[in-house]
N, C-alpha and C positions, 0 to 999 in steps of 0.2 A: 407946050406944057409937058407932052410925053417929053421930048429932049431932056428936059429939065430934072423929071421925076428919075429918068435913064440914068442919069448922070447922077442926083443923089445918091441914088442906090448903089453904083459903081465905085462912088466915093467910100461910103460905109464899109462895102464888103474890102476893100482895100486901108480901111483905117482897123478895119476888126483883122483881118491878116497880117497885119504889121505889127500889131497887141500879140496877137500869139508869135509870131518871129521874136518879137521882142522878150516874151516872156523864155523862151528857151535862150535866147542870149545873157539877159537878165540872171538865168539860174545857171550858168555856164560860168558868167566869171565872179557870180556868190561864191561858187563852190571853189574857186581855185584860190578869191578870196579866203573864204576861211580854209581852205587844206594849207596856205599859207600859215595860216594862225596857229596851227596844229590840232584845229577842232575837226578831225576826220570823220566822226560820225555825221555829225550837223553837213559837213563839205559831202559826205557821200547819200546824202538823202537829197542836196541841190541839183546835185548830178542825174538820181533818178525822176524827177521833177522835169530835168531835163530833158531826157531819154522819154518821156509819158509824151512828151508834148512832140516831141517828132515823131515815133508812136504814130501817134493821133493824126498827125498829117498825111503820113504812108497810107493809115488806115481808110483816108476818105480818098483817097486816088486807088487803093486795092477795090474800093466798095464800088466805083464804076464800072467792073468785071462781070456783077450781078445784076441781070437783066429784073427793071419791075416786073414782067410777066414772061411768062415760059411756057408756049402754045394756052394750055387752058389754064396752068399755073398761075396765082395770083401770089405778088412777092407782099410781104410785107416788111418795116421797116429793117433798115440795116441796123446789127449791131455793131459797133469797133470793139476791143478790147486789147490788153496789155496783158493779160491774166497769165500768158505764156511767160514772164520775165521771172517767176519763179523756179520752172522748168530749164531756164537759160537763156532765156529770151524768145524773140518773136510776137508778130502781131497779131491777130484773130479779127476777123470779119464773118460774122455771119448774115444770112438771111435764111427767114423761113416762109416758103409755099406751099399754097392749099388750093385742092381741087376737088372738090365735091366733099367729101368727109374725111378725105385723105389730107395726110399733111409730109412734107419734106424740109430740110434743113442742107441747104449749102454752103460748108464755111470753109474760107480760103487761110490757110495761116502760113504766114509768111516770115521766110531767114529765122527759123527755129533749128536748132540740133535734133531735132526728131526726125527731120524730114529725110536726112542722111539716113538714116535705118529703114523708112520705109521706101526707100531708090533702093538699097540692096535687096531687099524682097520684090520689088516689083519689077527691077531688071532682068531678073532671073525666072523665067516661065515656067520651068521644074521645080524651084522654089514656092514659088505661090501656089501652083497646083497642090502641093503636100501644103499648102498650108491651109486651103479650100477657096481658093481665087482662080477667075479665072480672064485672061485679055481680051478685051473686045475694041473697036475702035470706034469714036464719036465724034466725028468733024475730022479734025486733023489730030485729035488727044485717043491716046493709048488709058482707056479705064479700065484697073485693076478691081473688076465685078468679085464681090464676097459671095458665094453661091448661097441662096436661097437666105439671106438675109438683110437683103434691101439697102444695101450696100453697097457704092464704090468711091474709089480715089483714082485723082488724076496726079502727078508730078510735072509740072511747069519750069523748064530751065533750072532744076536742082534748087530751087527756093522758094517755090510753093507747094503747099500742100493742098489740091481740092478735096473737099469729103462729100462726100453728098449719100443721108441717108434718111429714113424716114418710115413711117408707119405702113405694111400693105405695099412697099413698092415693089414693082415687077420688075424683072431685068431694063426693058423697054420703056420704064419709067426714069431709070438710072441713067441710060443712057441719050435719052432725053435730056434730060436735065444735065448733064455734062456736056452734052452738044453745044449747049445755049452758055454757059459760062465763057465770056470772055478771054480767052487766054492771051491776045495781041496785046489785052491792056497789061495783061501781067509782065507781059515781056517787053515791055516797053519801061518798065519801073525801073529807076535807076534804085 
């Protein structure tokens, strides 16, 4: 009966991920369809339709980077978002933990043009210092610490951006919480 119930379940989630493959293939060649026609607006809202929906897949392979719990941290649900495609693109994952009356916020956004501007600040350790950052290291991640305001970023292979900041965090909090972020999985994202 478990074999049975195993196997439904594997069927589903394999007929519901073939619905979303499908629905970005589906809006792929709508859209080349009608640019065909000459209807470019209608053909470039298919496209972005498109683009949400791959999006959203990156998004839930970025979100297993974030640990549910982080030492006494408790995570709560992940968000995905696209909201970066206004700015140029890029994905957004967040999650937000709380520990005791404290609360933090770690969001990974990923293959943005923003990210390029903050590698040139954080490469630069006279740079950041005038800018009031300062480098500390956490596992094997260089975090770019905001001094005294609860604050850092990490940069992943030049295509992620971690943030992690929050109400009342102490350096030591920061750098907690950057230890425990996944970066193997970031770098492993094609």
């Amino acid at each position: 009966m478990k074999l049975r119930s195993s196997l439904v379940g594997v069927s589903i989630l394999a007929f519901v991920s073939s619905l979303l493959g499908d629905e970005v293939e589906d809006s792929i060649n709508e859209a080349l369809k009608l640019y065909k026609e000459g209807k470019y607006s209608e053909a470039s809202t298919s496209l972005q339709v498109a683009v949400n929906g791959i999006n959203e897949k990156k998004g839930g392979t970025i979100s297993s980077a974030l640990p549910e719990k982080i030492g006494e941290w408790k995570g709560a649900e992940i968000n995905n978002s696209n909201a970066l495609s206004v700015l140029g693109g890029g994905t957004t994952v967040e999650r937000k933990y709380t520990k005791g009356d404290r609360d933090a916020t770690i969001t990974i956004i990923a293959d943005s043009p923003m990210i390029g501007q903050v590698i040139g600040l954080m490469s630069n350790p006279t740079i950041a210092g005038l800018a009031g950052m300062k480098m500390k290291k956490a596992g094997a991640n260089t975090v770019s610490i905001q001094k005294d305001q609860g604050m850092g970023q990490i940069v992943v292979d030049n295509r992620f951006l971690i943030q992690i900041q929050g109400s009342e965090l102490k350096e030591a909090d920061v750098l907690e919480l950057a230890g425990a972020v996944k970066t193997d999985v970031l770098k492993e994202i094609k």
